[in-house]
C-alpha positions as CSV (number, residue, x, y, z in Angstrom):
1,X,-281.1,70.9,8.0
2,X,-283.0,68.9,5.1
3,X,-285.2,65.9,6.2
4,X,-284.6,62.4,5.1
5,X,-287.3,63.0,2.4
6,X,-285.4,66.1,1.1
7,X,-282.1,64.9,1.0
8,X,-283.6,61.8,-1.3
9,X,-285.5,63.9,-3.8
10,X,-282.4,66.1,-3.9
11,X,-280.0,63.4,-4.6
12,X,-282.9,61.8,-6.8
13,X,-283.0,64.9,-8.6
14,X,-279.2,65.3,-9.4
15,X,-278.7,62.1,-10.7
16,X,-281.2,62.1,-12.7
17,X,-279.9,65.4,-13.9
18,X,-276.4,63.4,-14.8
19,X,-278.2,60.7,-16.7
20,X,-280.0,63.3,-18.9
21,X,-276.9,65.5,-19.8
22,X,-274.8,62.2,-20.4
23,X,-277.9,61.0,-23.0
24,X,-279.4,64.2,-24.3
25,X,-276.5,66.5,-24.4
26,X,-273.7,64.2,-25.8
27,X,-273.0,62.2,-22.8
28,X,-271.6,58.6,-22.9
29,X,-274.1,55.6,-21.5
30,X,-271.9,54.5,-18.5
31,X,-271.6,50.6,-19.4
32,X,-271.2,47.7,-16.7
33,X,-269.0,48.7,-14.2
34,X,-270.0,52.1,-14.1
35,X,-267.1,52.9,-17.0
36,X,-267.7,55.0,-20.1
37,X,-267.7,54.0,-23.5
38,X,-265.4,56.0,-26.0
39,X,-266.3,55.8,-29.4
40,X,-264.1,54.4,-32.2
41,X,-261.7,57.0,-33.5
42,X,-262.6,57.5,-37.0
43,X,-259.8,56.6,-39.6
44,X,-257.8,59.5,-40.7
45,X,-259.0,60.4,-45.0
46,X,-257.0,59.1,-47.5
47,X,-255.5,61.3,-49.2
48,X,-257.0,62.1,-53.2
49,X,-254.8,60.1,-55.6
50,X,-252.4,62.5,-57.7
51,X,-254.3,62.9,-61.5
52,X,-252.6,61.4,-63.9
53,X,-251.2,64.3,-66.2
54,X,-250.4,63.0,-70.2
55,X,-247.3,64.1,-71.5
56,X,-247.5,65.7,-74.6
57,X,-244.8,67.0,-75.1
58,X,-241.3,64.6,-74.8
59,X,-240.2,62.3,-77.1
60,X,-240.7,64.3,-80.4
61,X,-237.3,65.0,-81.5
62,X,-237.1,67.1,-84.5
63,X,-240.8,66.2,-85.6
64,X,-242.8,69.3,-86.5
65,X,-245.1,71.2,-84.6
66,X,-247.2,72.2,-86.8
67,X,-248.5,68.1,-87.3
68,X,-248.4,67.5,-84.1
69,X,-252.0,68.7,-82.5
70,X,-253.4,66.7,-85.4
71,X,-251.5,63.2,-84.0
72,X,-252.7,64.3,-80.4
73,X,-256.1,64.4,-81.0
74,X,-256.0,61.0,-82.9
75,X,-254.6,59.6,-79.6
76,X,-256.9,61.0,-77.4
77,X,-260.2,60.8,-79.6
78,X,-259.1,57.1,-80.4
79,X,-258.3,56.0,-77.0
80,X,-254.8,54.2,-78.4
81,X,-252.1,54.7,-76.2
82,X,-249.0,55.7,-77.9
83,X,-250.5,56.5,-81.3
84,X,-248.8,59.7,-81.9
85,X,-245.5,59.8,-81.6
86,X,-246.0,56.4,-83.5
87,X,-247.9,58.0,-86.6
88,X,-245.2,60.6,-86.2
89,X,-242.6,58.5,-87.3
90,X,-244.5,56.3,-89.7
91,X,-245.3,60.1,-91.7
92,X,-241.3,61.1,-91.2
93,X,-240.7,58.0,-92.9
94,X,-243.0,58.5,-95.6
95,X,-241.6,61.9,-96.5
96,X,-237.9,60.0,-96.0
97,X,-238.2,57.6,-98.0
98,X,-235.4,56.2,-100.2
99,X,-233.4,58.8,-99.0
100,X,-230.4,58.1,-97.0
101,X,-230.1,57.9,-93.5
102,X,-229.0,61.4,-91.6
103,X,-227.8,62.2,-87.8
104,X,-230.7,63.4,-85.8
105,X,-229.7,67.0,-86.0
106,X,-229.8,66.7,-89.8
107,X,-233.4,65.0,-89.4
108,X,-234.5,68.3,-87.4
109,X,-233.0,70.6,-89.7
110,X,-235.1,68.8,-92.9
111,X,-238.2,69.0,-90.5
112,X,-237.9,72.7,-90.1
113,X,-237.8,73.3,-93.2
114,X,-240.5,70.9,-94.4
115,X,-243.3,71.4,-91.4
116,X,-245.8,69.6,-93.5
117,X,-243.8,66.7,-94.9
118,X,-245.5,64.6,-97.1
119,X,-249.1,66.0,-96.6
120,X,-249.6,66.8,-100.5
121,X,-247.4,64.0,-101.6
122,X,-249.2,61.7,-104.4
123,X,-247.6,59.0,-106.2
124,X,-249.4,58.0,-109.1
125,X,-246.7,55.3,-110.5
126,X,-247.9,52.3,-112.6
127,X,-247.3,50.4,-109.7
128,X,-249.1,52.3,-107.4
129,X,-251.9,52.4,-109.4
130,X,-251.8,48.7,-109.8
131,X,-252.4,48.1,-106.2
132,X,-254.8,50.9,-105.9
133,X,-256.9,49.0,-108.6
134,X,-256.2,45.4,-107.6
135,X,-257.6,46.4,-104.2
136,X,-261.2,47.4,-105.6
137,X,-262.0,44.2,-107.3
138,X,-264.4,42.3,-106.2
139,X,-266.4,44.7,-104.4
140,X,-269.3,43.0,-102.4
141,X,-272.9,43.9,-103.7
142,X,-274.1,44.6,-100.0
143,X,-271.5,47.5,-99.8
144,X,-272.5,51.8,-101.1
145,X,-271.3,52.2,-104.7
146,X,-268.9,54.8,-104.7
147,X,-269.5,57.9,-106.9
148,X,-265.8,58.1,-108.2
149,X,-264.3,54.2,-108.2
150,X,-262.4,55.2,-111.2
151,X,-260.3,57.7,-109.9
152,X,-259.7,55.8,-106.7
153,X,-258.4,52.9,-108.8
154,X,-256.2,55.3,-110.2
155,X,-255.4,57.5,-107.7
156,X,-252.4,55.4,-106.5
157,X,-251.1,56.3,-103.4
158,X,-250.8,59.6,-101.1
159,X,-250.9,62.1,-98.3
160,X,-249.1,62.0,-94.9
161,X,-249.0,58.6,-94.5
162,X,-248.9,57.3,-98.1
163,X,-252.1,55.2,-97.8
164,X,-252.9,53.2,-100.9
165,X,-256.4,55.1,-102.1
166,X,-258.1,51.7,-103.0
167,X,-257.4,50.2,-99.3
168,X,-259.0,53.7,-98.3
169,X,-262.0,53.9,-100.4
170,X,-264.0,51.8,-98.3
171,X,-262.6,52.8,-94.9
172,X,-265.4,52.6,-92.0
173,X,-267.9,49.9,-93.9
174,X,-267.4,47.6,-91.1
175,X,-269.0,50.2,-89.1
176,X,-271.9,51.3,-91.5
177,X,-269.7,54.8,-92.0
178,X,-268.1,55.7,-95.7
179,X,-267.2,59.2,-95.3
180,X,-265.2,58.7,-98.7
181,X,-267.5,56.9,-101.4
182,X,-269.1,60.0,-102.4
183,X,-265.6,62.5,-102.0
184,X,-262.8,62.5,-104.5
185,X,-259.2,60.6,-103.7
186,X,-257.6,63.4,-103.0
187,X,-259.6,64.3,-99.7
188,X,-256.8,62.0,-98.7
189,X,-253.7,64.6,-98.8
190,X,-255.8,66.4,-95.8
191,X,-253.2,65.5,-93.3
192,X,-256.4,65.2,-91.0
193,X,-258.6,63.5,-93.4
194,X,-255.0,60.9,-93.4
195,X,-254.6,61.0,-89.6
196,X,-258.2,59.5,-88.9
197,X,-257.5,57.1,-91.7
198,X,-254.3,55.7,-90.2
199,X,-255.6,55.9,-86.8
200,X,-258.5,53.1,-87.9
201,X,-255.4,50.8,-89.4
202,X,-253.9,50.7,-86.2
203,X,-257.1,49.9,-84.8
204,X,-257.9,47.3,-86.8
205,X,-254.8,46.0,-86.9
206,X,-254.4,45.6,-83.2
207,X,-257.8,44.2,-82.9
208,X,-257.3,41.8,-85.7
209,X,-255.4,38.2,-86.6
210,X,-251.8,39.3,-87.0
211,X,-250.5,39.4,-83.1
212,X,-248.6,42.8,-82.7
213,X,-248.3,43.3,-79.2
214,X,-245.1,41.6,-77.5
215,X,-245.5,40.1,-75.5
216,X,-249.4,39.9,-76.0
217,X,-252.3,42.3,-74.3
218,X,-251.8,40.3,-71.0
219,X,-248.0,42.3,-70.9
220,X,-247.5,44.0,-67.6
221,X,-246.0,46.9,-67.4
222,X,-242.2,45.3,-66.7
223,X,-242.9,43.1,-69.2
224,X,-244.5,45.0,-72.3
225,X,-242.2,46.0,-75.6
226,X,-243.4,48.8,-77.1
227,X,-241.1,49.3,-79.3
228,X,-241.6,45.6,-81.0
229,X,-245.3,46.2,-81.0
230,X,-245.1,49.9,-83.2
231,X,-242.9,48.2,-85.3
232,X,-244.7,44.8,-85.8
233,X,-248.0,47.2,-86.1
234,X,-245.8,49.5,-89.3
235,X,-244.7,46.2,-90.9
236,X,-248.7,44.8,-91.5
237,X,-249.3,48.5,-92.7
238,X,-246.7,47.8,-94.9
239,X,-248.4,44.1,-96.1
240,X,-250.6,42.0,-94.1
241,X,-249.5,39.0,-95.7
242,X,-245.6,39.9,-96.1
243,X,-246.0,40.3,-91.7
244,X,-248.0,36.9,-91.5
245,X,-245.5,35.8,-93.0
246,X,-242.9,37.1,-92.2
247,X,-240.9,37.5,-95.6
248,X,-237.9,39.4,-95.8
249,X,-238.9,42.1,-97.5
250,X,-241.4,43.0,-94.6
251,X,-238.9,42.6,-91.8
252,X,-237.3,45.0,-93.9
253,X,-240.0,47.4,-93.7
254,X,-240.1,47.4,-89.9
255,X,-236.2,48.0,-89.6
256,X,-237.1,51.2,-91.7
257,X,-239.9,52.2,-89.3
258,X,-236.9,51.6,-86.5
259,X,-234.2,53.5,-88.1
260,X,-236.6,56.0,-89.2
261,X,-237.8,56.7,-85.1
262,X,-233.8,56.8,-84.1
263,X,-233.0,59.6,-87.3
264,X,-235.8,61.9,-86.1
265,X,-235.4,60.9,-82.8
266,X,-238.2,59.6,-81.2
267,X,-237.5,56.6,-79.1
268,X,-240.1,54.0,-79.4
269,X,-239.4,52.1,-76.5
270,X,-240.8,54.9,-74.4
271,X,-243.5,55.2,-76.2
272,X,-246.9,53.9,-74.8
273,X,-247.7,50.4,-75.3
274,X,-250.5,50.2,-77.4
275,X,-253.1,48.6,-75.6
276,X,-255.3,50.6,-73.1
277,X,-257.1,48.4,-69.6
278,X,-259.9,46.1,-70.8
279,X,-258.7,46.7,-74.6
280,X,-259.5,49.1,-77.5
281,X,-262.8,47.1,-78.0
282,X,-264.0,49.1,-74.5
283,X,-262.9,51.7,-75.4
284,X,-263.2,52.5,-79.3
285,X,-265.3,55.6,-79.9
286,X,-266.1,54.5,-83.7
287,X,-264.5,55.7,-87.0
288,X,-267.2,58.3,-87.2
289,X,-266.8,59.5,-84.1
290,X,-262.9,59.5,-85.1
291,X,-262.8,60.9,-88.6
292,X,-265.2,63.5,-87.2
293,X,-262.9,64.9,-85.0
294,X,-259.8,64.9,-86.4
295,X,-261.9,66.6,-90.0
296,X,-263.1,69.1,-87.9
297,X,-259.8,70.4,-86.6
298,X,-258.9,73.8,-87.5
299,X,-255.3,73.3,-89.4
């Protein structure tokens, strides 16, 4: 039998044994009471929010596919939600227009056989060419001289989205880039050379005085009208002042833009609303950055 002294230093030694493996070898500190304490059970992970996929490819109608790519770039590059299904109907409208209204699978059937639409279109009316001119008066010392004002003035109008050349001449000088003072007018029946162009309206537009968006940028997502907004945003294309306000004539031109959406079939209200989280202002790239792009494109 062990002595008295053995039987200590054996039970000594064991215990000591226990307090080792509970400490060094993952063993819980037994707490007051002599019970163990469990560790927290860690939360279970969240699972990774679903990625947000764009559609590009619903709500066209009959619009063709060989512009589209071009509109889908101006939406992305730009950052403006909604932009190209918008621009697609303000284009079907300008190769529509003062033509009758047709059923939608009429409006397909013209599409088909007119992929580009109005991309060379170019009206040089005396009427056009007034405006063109009117808007190049007064043009402030401070900004480049342009190496072909003349035929700007008389250019008239043109291209995809029938832009007035003398609005266009000047595009970008509120952002120290003039891509078209030292290019001739008709740069401007390059339906990407157009796109890029009416992509910085919008912008401008929506960032400017004339209060587009319905109900305002605050709009929720129950409570935002995209379809008033595109078509408040086509009626200051159509005149700033005529939308300010608010003639008759420029009501008019937004229950074109409408009809226009419904012929080729592209519903507007399912359209994005045009106003992207914290505003375009965050998240403008710059009209160089913009014309850039879409210039670029292979077409």
């Amino acid at each position: 039998m062990a002595s008295s002294k053995n039987k200590g230093l054996i039970v000594g030694g064991i215990a000591a044994l226990a307090l080792l493996l509970m400490l060094g070898m993952g063993g819980k500190k037994p707490a007051q009471g002599g019970q163990v304490t469990e560790p927290e059970p860690e939360p279970e992970p969240q699972p990774e929010p679903e990625p947000q996929v764009e559609d590009w490819t619903s709500n066209w109608g009959g619009y063709p596919d060989k512009l589209k790519p071009i509109l889908i770039e101006a939406e992305k590059t730009s950052g403006i939600p909604g932009l190209a299904r918008a621009l697609a109907v303000w284009s079907w409208g300008s190769f529509r227009a003062g033509q009758p209204l047709v059923s939608t699978e009429e409006a397909k059937a013209i599409a088909a056989k007119n992929p580009d639409l109005c991309t060379k279109c170019h009206n040089e009316t005396p009427g056009e060419v007034a405006q063109s001119t009117k808007a190049l008066e007064n043009i402030p010392d401070s900004w480049p001289k342009a190496n072909e004002l003349e035929a700007w003035k008389k250019f008239g109008s043109g291209g995809l989205f029938d832009i007035l050349a003398g609005s266009n001449l000047y595009r970008g000088v509120d952002e120290g880039y003039t891509p078209f003072v030292n290019a001739p007018p008709g740069l401007l029946l390059d339906p990407r050379v157009s796109a890029a162009t009416a992509t910085d309206m919008v912008r401008r537009i929506i960032n400017g005085p004339y209060k587009v968006l319905v109900p305002g940028p605050d709009a929720t997502p129950q409570t935002a009208d995209p379809r008033s907004s595109w078509i408040n945003i086509r009626r200051v294309t159509a005149s700033p002042q005529g939308f300010l306000a608010n003639t008759a004539e420029n009501q008019a031109a937004g229950q074109r833009y409408a009809a226009r959406a419904d012929e080729i079939g592209i519903d507007l209200s399912k359209v994005k609303f045009p106003w992207p989280p914290g505003g375009l202002k965050a998240i403008w790239p710059g009209f160089k950055t913009v014309y850039t792009k879409l210039a670029n494109m292979k077409f």
